[in-house]
Backbone as XML, in Angstrom:
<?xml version="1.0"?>
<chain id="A" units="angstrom">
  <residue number="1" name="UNK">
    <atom name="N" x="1.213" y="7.550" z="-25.356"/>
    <atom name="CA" x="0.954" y="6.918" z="-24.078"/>
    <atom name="C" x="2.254" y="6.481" z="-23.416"/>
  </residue>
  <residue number="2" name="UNK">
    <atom name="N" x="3.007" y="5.480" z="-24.175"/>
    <atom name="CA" x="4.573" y="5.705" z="-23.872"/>
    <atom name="C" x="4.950" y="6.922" z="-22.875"/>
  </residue>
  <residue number="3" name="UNK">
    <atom name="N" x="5.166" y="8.064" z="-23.015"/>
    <atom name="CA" x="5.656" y="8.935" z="-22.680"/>
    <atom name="C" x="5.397" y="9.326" z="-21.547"/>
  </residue>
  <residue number="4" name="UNK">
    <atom name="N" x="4.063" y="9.061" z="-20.948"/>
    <atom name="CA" x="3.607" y="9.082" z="-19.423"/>
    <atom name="C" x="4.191" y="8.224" z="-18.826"/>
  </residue>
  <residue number="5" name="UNK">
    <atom name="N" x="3.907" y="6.889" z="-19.437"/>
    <atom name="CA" x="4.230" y="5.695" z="-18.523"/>
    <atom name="C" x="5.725" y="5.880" z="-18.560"/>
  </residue>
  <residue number="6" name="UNK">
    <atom name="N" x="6.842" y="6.374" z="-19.045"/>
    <atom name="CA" x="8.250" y="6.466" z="-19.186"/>
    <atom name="C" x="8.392" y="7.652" z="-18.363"/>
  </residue>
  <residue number="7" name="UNK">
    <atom name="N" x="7.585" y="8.728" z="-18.385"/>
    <atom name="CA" x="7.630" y="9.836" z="-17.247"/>
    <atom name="C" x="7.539" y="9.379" z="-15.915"/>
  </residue>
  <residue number="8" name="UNK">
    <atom name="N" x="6.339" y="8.244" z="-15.655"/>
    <atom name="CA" x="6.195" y="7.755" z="-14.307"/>
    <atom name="C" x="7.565" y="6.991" z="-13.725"/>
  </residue>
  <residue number="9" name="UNK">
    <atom name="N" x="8.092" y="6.412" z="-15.031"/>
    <atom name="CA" x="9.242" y="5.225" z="-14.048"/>
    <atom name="C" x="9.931" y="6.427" z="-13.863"/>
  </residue>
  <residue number="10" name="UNK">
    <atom name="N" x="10.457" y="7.360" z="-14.847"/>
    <atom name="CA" x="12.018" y="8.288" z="-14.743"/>
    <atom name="C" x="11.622" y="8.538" z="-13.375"/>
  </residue>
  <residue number="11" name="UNK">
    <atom name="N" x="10.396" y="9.103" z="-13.083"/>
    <atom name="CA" x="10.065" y="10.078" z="-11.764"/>
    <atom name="C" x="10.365" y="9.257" z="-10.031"/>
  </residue>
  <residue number="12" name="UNK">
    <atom name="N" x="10.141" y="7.859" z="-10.734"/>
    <atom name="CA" x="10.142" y="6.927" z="-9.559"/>
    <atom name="C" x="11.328" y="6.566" z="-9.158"/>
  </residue>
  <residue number="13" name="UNK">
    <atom name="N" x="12.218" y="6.468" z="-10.609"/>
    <atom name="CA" x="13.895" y="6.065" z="-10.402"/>
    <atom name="C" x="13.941" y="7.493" z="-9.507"/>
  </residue>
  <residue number="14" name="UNK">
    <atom name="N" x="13.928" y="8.604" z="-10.008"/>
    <atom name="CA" x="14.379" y="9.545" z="-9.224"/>
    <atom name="C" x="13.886" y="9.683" z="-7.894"/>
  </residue>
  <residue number="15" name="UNK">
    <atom name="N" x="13.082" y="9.321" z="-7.520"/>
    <atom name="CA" x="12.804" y="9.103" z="-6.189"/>
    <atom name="C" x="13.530" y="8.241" z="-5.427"/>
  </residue>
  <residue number="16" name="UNK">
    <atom name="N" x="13.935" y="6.942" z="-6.073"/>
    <atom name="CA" x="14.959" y="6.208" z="-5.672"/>
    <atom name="C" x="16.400" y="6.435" z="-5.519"/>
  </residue>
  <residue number="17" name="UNK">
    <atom name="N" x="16.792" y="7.577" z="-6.326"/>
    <atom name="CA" x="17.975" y="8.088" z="-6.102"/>
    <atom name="C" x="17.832" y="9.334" z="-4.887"/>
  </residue>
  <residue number="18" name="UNK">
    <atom name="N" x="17.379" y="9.735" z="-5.086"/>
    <atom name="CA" x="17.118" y="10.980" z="-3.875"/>
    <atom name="C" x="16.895" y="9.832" z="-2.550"/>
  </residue>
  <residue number="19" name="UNK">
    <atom name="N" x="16.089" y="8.846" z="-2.448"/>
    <atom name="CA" x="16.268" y="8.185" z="-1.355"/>
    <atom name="C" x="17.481" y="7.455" z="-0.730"/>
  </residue>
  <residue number="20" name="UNK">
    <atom name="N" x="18.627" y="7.183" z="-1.331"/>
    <atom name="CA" x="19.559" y="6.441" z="-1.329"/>
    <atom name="C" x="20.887" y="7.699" z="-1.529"/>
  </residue>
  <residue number="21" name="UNK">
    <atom name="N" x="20.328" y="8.792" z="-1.408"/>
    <atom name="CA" x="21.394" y="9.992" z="-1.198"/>
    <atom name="C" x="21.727" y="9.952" z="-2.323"/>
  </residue>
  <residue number="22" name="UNK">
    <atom name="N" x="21.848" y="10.033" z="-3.396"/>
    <atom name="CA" x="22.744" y="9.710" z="-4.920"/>
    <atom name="C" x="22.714" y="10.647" z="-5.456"/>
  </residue>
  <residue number="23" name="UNK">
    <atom name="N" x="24.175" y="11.257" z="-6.791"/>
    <atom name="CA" x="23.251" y="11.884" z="-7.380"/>
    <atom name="C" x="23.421" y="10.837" z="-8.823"/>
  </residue>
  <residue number="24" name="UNK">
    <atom name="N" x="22.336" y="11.616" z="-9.727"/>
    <atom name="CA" x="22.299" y="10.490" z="-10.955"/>
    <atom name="C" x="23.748" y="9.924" z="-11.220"/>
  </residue>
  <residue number="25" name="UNK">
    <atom name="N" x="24.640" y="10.489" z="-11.735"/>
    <atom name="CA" x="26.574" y="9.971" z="-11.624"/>
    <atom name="C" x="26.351" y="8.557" z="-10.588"/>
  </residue>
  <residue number="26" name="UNK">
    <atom name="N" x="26.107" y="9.189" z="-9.589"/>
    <atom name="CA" x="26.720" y="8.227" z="-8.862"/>
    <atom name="C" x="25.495" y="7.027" z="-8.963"/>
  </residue>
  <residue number="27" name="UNK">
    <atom name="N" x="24.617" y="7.148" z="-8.898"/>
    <atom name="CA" x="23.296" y="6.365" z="-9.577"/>
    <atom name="C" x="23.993" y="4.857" z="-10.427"/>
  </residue>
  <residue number="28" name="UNK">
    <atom name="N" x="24.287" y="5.305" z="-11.572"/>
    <atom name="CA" x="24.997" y="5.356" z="-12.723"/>
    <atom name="C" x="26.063" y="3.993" z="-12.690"/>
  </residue>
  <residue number="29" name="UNK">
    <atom name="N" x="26.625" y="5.058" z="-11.494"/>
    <atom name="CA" x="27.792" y="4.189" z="-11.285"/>
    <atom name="C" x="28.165" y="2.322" z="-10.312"/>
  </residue>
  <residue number="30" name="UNK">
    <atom name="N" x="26.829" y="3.063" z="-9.173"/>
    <atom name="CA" x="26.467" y="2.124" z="-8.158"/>
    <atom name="C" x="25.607" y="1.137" z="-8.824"/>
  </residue>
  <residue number="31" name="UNK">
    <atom name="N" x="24.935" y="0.901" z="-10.085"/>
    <atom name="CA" x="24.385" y="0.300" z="-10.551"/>
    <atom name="C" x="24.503" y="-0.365" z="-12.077"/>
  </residue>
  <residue number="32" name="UNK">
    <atom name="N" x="25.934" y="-0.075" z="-12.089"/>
    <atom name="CA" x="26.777" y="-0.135" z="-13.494"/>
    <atom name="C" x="26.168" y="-0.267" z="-14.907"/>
  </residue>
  <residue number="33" name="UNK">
    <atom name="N" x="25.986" y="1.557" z="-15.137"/>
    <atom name="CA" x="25.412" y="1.250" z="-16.255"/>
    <atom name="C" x="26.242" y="2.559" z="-16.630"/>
  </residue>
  <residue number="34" name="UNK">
    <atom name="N" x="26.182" y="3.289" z="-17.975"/>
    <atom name="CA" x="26.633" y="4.324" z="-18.681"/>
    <atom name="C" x="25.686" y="5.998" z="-17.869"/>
  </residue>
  <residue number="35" name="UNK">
    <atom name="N" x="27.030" y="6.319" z="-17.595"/>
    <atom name="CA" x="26.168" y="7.758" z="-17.032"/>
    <atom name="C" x="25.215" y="8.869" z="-18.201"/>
  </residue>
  <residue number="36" name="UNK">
    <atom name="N" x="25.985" y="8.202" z="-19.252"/>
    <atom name="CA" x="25.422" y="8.741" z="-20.640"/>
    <atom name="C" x="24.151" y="8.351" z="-21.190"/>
  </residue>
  <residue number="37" name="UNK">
    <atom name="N" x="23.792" y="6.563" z="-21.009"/>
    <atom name="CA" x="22.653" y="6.048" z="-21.046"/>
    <atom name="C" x="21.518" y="6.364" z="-19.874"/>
  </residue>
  <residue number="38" name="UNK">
    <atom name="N" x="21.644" y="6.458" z="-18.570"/>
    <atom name="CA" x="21.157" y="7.164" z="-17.732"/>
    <atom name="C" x="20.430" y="8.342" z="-18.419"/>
  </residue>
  <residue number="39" name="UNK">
    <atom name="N" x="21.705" y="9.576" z="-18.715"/>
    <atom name="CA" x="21.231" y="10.913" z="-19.506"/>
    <atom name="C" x="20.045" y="10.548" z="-20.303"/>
  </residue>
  <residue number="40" name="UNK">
    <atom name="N" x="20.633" y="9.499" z="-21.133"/>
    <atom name="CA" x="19.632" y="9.458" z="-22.602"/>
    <atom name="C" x="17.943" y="8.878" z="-21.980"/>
  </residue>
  <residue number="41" name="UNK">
    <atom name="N" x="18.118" y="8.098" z="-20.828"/>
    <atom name="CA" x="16.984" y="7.678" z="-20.227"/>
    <atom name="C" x="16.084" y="8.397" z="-20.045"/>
  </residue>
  <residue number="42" name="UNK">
    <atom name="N" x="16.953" y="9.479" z="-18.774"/>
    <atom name="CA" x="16.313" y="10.745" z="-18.003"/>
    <atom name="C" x="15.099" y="11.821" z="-19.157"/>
  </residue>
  <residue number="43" name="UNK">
    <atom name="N" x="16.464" y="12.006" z="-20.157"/>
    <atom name="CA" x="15.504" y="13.222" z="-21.287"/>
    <atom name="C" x="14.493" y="11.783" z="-22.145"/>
  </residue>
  <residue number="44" name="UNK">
    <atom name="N" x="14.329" y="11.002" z="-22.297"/>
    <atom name="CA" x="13.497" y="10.453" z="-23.228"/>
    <atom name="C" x="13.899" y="9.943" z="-24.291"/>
  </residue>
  <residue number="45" name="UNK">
    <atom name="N" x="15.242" y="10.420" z="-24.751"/>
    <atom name="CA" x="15.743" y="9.550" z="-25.890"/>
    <atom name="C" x="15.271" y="8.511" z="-25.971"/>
  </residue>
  <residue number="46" name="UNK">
    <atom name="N" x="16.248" y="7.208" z="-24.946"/>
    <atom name="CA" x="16.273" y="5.536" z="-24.945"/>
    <atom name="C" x="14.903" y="5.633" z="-23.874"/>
  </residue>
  <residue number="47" name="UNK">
    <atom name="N" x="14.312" y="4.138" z="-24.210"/>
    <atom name="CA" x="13.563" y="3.449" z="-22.900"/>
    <atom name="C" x="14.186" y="2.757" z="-22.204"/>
  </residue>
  <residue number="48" name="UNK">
    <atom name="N" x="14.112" y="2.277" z="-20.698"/>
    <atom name="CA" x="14.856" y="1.451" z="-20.382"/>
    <atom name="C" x="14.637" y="-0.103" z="-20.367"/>
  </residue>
  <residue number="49" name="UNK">
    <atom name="N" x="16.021" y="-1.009" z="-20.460"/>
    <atom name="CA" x="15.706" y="-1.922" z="-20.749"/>
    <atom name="C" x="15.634" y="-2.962" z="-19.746"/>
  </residue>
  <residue number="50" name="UNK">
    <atom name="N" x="15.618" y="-4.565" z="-20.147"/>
    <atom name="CA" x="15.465" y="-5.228" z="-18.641"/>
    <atom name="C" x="16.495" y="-5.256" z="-17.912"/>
  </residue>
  <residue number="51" name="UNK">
    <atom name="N" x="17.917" y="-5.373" z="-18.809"/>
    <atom name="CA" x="18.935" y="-5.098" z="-17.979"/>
    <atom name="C" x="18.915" y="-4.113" z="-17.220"/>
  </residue>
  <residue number="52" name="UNK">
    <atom name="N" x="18.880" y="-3.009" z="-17.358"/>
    <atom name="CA" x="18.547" y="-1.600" z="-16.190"/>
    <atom name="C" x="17.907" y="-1.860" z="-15.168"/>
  </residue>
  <residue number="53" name="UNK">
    <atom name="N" x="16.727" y="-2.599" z="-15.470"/>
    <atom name="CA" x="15.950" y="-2.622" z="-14.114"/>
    <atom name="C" x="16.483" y="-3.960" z="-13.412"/>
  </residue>
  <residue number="54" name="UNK">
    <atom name="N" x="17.044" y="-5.383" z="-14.365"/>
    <atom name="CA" x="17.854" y="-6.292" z="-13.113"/>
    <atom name="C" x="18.854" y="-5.585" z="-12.887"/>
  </residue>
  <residue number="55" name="UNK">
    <atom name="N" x="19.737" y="-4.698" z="-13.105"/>
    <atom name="CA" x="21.018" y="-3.938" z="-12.420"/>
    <atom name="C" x="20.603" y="-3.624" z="-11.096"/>
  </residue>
  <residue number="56" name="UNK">
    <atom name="N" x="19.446" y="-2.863" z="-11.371"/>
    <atom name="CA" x="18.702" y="-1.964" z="-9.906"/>
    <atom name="C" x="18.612" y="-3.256" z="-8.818"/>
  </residue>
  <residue number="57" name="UNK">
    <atom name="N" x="17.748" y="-4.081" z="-9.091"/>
    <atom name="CA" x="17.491" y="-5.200" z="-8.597"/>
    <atom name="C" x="18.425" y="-5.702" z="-7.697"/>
  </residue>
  <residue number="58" name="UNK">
    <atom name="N" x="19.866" y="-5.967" z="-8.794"/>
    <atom name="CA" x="21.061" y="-6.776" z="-8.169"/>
    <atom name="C" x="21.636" y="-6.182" z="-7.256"/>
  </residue>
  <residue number="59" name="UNK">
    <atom name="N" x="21.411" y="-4.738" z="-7.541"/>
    <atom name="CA" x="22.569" y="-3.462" z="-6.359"/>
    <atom name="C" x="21.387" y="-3.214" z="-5.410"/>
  </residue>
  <residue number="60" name="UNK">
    <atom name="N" x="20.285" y="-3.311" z="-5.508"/>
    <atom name="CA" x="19.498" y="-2.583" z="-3.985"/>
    <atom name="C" x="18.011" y="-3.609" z="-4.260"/>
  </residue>
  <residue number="61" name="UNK">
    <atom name="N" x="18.490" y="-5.212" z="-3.426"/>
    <atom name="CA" x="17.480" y="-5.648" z="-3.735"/>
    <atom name="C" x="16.105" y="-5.754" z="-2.843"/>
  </residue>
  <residue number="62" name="UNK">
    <atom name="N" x="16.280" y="-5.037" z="-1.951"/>
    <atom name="CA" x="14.835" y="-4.577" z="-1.181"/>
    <atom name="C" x="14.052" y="-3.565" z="-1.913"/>
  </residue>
  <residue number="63" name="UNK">
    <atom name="N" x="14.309" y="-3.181" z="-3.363"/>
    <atom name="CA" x="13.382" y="-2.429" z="-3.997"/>
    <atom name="C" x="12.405" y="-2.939" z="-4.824"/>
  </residue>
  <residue number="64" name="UNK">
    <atom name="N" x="11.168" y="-2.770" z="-4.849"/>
    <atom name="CA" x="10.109" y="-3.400" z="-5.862"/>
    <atom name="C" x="10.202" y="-2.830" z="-6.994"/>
  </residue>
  <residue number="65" name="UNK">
    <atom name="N" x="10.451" y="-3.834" z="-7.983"/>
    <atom name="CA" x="10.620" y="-3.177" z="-9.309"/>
    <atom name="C" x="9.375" y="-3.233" z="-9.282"/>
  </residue>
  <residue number="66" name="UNK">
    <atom name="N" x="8.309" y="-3.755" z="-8.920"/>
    <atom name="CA" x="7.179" y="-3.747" z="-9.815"/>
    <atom name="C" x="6.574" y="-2.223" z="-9.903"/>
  </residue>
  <residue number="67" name="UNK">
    <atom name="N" x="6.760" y="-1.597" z="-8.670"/>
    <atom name="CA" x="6.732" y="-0.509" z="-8.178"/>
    <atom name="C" x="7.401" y="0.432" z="-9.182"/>
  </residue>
  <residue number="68" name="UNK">
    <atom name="N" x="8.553" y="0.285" z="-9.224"/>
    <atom name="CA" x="9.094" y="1.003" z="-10.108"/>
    <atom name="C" x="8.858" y="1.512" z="-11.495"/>
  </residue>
  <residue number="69" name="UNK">
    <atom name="N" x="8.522" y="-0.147" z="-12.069"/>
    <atom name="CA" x="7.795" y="-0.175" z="-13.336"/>
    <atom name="C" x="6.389" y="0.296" z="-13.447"/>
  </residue>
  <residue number="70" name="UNK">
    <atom name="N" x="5.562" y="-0.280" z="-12.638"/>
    <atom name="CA" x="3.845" y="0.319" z="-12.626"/>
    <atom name="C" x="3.536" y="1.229" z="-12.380"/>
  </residue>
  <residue number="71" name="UNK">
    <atom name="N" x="4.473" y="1.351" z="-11.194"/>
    <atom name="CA" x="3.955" y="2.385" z="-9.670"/>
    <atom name="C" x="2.793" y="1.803" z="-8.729"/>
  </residue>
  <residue number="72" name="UNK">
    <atom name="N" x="2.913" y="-0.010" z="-8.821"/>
    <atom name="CA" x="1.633" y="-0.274" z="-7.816"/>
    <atom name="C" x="3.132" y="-1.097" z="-7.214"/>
  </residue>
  <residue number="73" name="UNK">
    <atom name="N" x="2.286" y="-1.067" z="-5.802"/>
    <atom name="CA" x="3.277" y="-1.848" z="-5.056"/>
    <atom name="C" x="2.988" y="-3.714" z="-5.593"/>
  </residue>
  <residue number="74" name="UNK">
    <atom name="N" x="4.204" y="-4.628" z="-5.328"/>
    <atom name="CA" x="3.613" y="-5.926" z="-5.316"/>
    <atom name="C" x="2.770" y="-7.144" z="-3.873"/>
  </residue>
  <residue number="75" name="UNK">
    <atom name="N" x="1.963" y="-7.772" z="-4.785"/>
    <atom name="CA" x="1.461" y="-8.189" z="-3.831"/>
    <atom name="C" x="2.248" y="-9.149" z="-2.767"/>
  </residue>
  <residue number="76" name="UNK">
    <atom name="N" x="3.706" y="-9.545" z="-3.720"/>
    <atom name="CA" x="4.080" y="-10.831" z="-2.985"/>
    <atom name="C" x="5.395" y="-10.004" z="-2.337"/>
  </residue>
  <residue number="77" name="UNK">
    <atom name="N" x="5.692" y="-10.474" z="-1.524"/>
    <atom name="CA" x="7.350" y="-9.831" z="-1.089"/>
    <atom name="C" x="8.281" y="-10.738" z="-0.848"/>
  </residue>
  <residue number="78" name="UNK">
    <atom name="N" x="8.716" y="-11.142" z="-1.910"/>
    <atom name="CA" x="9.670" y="-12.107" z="-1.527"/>
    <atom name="C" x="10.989" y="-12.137" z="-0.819"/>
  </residue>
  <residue number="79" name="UNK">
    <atom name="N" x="11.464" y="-10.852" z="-0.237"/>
    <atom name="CA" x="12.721" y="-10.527" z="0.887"/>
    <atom name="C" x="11.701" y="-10.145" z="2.049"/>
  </residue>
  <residue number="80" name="UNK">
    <atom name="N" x="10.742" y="-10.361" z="2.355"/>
    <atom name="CA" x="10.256" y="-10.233" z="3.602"/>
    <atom name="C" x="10.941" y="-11.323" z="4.589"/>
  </residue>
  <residue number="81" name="UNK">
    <atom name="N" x="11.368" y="-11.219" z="5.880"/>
    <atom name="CA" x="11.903" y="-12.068" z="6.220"/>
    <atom name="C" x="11.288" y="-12.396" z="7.733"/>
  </residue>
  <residue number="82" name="UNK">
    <atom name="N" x="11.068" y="-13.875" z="7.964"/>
    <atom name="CA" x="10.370" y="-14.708" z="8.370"/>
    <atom name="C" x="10.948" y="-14.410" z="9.866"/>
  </residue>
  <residue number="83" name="UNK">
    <atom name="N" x="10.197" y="-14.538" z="10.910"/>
    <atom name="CA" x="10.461" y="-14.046" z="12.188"/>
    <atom name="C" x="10.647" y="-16.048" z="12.914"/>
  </residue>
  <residue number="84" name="UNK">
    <atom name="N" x="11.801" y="-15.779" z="13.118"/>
    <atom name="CA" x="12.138" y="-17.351" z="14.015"/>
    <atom name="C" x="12.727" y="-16.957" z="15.254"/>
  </residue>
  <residue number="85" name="UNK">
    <atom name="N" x="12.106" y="-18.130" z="15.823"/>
    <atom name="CA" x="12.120" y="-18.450" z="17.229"/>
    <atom name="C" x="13.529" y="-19.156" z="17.361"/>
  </residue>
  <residue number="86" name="UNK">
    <atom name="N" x="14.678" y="-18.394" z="18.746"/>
    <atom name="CA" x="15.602" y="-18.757" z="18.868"/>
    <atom name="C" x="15.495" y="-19.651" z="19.995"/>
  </residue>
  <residue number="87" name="UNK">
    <atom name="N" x="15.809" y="-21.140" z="20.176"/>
    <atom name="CA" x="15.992" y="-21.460" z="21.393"/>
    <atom name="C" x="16.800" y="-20.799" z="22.603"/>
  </residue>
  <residue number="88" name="UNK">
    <atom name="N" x="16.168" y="-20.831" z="23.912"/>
    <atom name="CA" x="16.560" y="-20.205" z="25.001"/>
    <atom name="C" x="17.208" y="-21.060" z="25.721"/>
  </residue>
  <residue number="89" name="UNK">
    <atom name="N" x="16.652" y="-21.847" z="25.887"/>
    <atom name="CA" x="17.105" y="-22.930" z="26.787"/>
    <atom name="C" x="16.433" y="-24.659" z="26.565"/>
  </residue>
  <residue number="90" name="UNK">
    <atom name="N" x="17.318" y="-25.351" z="26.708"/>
    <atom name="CA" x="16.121" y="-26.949" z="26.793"/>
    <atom name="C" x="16.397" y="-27.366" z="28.537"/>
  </residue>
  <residue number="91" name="UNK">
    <atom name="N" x="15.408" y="-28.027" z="28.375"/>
    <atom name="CA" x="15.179" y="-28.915" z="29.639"/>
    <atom name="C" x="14.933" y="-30.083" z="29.618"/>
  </residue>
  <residue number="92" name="UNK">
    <atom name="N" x="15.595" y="-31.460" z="29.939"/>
    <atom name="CA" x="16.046" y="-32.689" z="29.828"/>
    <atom name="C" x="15.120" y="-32.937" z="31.341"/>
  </residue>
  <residue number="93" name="UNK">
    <atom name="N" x="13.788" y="-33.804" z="31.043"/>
    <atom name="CA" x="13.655" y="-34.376" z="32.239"/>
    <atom name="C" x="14.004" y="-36.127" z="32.342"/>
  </residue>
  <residue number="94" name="UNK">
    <atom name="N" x="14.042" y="-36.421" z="33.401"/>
    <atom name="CA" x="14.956" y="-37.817" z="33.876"/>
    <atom name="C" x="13.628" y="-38.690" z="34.282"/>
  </residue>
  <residue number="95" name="UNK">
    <atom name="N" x="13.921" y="-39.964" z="34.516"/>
    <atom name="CA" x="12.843" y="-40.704" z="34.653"/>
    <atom name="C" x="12.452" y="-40.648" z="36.614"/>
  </residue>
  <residue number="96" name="UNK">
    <atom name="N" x="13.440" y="-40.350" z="37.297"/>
    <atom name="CA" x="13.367" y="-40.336" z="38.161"/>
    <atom name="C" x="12.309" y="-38.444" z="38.800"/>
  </residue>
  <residue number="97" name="UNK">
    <atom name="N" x="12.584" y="-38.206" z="37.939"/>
    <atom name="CA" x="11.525" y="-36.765" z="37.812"/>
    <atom name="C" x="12.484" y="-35.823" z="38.717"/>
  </residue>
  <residue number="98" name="UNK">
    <atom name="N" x="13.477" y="-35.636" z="38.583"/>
    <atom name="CA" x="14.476" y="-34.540" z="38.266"/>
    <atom name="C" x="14.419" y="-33.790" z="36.792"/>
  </residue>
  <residue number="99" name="UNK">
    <atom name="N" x="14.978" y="-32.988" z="36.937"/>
    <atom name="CA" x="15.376" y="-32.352" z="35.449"/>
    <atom name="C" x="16.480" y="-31.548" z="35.497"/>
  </residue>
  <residue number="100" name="UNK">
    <atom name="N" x="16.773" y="-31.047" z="34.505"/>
    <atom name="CA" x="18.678" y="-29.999" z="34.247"/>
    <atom name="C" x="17.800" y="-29.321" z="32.609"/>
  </residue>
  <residue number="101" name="UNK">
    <atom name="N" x="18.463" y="-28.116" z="33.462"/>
    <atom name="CA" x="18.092" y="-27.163" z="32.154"/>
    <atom name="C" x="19.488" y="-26.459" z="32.080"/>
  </residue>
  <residue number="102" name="UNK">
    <atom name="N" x="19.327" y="-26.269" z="30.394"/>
    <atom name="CA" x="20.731" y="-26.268" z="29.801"/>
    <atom name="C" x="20.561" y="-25.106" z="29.035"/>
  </residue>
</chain>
């Protein structure tokens, strides 16, 4: 069973590299790990570990590991980022019922 679920992430990392233009080397490199451990990943040797996936994390952190790991997206998004309102202008009214906008 292993071996699917380790087929699904390899397939997903690789999707992530093909999205980000890479090739595995440079993968490897942008995410500082052994281009050799990578190799050993890719064919099935090693599994990967948590460090691998916080590396990914730390270098491209708009990616869902959970995604990565499951293949379901997550429910929460915690880099979603919150839409704020910039002030334009204020307006100071006076008691005399003038005002100045600034």
């Amino acid at each position: 069973m292993f071996t699917f679920v380790n087929m699904s992430i390899t397939s997903r990392i690789e999707k992530l590299i093909k999205s980000k233009k890479l090739t595995k080397s440079s993968f490897a490199n942008e995410i500082g790990v052994q281009r050799s451990s990578l190799a050993h990943f890719f064919s099935g040797r090693n599994k990967p570990s948590l460090d691998f996936f916080l590396k990914i994390k730390d270098r491209y952190p708009e990616v869902d590991l959970n995604w990565i790991i499951s293949g379901e997206k997550s429910q929460i998004r915690s880099n979603k980022k919150k839409k704020t309102n910039e002030i334009e202008s204020v307006i100071v009214f006076y008691k005399d019922g003038t005002f100045k906008k600034s």
